[in-house]
ZADO-399717 format. One record per residue (C-alpha): residue number from 1; residue in one letter; chain; x, y, z. Coordinates in nm, 3 decimals. Example, Ala and Ser with C-alpha at 12.3 -4.5 7.8 and 13.67 -1.06 7.14 Angstrom:
+-----+------+------+---------+---------+---------+
| pos | code | unit |      px |      py |      pz |
+-----+------+------+---------+---------+---------+
|   1 |    a |    A |   1.230 |  -0.450 |   0.780 |
|   2 |    s |    A |   1.367 |  -0.106 |   0.714 |
+-----+------+------+---------+---------+---------+
//
This chain:
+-----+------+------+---------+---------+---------+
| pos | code | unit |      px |      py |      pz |
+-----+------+------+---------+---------+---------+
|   1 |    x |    A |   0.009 |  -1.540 |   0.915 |
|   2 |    x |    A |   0.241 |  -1.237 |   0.949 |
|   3 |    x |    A |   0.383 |  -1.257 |   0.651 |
|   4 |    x |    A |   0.050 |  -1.202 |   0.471 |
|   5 |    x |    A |   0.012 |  -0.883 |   0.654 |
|   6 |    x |    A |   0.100 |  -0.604 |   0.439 |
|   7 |    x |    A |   0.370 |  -0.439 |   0.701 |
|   8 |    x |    A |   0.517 |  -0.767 |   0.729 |
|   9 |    x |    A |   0.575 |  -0.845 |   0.370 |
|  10 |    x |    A |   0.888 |  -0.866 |   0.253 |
|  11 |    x |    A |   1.008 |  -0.947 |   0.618 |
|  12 |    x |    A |   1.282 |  -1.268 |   0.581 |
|  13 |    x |    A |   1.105 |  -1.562 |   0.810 |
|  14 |    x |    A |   1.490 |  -1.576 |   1.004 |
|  15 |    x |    A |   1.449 |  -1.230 |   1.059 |
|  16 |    x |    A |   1.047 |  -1.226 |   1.186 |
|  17 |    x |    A |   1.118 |  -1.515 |   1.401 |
|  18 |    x |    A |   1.407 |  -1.306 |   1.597 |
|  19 |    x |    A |   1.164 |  -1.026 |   1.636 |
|  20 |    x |    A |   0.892 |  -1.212 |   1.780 |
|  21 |    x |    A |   0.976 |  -1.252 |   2.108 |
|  22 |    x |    A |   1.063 |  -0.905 |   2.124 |
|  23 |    x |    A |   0.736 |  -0.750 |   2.085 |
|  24 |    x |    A |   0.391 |  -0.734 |   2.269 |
|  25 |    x |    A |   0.151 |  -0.857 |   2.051 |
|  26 |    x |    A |  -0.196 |  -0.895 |   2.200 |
|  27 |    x |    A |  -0.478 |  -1.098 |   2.025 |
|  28 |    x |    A |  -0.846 |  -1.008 |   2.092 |
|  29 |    x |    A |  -1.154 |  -1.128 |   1.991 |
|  30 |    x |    A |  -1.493 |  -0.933 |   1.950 |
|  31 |    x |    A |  -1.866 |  -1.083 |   1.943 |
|  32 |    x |    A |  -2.104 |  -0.909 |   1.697 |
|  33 |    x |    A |  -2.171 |  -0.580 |   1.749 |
|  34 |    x |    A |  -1.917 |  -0.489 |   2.016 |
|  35 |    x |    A |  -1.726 |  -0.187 |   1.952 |
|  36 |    x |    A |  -1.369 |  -0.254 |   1.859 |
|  37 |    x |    A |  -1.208 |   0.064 |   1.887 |
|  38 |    x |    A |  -1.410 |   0.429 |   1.898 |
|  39 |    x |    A |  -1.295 |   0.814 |   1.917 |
|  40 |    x |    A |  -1.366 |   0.753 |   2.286 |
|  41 |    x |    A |  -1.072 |   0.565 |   2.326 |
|  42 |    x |    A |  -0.678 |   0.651 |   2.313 |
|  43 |    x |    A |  -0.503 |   0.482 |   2.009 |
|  44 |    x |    A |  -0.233 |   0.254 |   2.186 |
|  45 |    x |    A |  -0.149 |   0.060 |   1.886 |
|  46 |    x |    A |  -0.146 |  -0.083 |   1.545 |
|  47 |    x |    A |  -0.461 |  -0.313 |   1.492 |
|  48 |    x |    A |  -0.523 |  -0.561 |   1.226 |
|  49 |    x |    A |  -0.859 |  -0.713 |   1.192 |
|  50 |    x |    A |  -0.705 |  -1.062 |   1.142 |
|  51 |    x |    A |  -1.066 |  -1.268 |   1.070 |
|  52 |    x |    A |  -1.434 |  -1.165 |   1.060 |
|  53 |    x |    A |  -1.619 |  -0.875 |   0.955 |
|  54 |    x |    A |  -1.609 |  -0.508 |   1.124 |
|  55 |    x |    A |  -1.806 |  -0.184 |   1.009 |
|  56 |    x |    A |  -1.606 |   0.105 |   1.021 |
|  57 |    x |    A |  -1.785 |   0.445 |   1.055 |
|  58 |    x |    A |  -1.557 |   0.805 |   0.991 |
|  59 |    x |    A |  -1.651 |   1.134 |   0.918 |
|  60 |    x |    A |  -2.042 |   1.025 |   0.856 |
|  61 |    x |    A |  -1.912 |   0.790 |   0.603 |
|  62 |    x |    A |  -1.953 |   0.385 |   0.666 |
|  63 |    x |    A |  -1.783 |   0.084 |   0.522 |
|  64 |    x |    A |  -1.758 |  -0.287 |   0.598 |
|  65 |    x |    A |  -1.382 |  -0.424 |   0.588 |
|  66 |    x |    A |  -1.320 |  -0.836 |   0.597 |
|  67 |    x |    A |  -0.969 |  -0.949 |   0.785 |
|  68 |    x |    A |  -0.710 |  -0.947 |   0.689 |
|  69 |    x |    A |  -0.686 |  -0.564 |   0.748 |
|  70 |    x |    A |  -0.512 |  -0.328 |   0.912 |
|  71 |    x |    A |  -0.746 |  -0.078 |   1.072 |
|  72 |    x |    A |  -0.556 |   0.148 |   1.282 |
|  73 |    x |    A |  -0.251 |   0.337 |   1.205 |
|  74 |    x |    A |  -0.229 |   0.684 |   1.172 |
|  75 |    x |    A |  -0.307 |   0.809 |   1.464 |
|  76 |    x |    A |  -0.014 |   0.687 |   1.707 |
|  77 |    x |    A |   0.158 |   0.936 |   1.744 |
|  78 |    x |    A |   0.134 |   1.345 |   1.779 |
|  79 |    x |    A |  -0.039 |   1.545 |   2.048 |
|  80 |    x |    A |  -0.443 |   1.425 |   1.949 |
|  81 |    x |    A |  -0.381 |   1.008 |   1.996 |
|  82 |    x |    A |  -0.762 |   0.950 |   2.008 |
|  83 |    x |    A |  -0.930 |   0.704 |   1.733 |
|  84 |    x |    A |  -1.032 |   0.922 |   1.450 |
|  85 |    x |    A |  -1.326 |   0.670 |   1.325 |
|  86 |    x |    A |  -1.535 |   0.374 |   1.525 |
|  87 |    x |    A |  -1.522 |   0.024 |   1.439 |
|  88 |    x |    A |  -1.810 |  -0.262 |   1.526 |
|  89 |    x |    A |  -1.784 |  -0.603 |   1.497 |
|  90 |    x |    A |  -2.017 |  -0.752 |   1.272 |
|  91 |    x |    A |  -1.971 |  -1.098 |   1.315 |
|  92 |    x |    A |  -1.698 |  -1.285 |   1.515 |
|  93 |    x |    A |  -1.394 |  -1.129 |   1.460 |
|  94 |    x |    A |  -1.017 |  -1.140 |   1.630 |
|  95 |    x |    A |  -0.772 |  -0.849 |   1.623 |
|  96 |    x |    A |  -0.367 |  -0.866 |   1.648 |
|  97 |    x |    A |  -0.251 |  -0.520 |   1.861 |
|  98 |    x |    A |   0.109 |  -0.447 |   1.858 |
|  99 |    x |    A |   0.170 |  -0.186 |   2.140 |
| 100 |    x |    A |   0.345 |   0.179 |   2.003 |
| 101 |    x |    A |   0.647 |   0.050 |   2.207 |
| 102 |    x |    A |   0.688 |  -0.262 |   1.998 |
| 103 |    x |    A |   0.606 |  -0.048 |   1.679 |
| 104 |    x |    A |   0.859 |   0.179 |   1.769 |
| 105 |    x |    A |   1.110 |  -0.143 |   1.829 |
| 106 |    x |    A |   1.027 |  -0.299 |   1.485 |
| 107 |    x |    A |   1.069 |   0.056 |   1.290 |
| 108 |    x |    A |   1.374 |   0.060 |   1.448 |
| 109 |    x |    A |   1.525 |  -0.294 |   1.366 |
| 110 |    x |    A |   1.348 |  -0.368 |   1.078 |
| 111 |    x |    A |   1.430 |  -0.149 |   0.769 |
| 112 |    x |    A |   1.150 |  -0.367 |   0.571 |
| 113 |    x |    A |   0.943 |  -0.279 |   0.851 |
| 114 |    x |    A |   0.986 |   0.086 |   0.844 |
| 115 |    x |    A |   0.990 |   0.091 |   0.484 |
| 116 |    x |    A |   0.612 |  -0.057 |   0.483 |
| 117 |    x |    A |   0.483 |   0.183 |   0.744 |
| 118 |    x |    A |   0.626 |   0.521 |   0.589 |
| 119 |    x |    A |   0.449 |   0.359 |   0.203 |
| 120 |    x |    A |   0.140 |   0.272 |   0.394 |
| 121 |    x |    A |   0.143 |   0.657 |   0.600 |
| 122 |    x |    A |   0.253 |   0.820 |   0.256 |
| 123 |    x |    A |  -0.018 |   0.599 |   0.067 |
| 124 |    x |    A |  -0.284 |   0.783 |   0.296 |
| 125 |    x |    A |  -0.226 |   1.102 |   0.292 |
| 126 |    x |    A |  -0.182 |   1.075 |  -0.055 |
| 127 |    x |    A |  -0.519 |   0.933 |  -0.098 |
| 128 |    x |    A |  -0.627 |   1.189 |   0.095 |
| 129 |    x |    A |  -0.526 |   1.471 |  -0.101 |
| 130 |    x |    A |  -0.670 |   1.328 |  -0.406 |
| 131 |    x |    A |  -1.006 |   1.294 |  -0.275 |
| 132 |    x |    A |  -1.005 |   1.676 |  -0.140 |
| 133 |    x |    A |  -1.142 |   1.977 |  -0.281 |
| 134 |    x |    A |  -0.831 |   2.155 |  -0.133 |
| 135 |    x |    A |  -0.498 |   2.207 |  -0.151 |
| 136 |    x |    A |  -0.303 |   1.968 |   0.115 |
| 137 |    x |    A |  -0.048 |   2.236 |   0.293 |
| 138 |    x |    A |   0.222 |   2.052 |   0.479 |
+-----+------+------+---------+---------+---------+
//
């Protein structure tokens, strides 16, 4: 299952195994309409959206995402920590959370690991740039 996640690819199974034990990983599951995550709530984590359905609603825009997906990322570290977007359940769905203390332990040990995350962070704000009207000024 991990290895089909996309911060996990490229991980060696010897390697993943060793880290395992090592890091809090909490598994949730979510009935139909509850509210996974909202701007209400402080960002503690990555989460992937490991099976079901979920409707994700940001900025006044709405999409649907199917598992496997990672849904939170971005926003775990910095002085504003609070979910930038809301996501629902739309049908039975289970989540994998990996604490910011285990994140921080796997981008520390795990060059694949760390290699992923920066892509996936540079990927976004990247896509982000494209799809504004203005200049991005880092």
């Amino acid at each position: 299952m991990f290895l089909q996640l996309p911060l996990f690819k490229g991980i060696e199974m010897d390697d993943l195994y060793s880290m395992i034990p090592k890091i809090n990983l909490d598994f949730e599951s979510f009935q139909p309409g509850e509210i996974v995550f909202s701007p209400e709530m402080e960002a503690k984590g990555l989460i992937y959206l490991l099976k079901g359905e979920a409707k994700v609603v940001s900025i006044g825009k709405e999409r649907m995402v199917e598992g496997p997906v990672l849904l939170s990322y971005t926003e775990l570290f910095g002085a504003n920590r609070q979910f930038l977007m809301e996501t629902k359940a739309l049908n039975t769905c289970s989540t994998l959370n990996i604490d910011t203390k285990s994140l921080l332990y796997l981008l520390r040990n795990c060059p694949v690991f760390l290699t992923n995350y920066l892509s996936l962070l540079s990927d976004t704000i990247d896509s982000l740039y494209v799809n504004s009207n203005d200049f991005l000024i880092v």
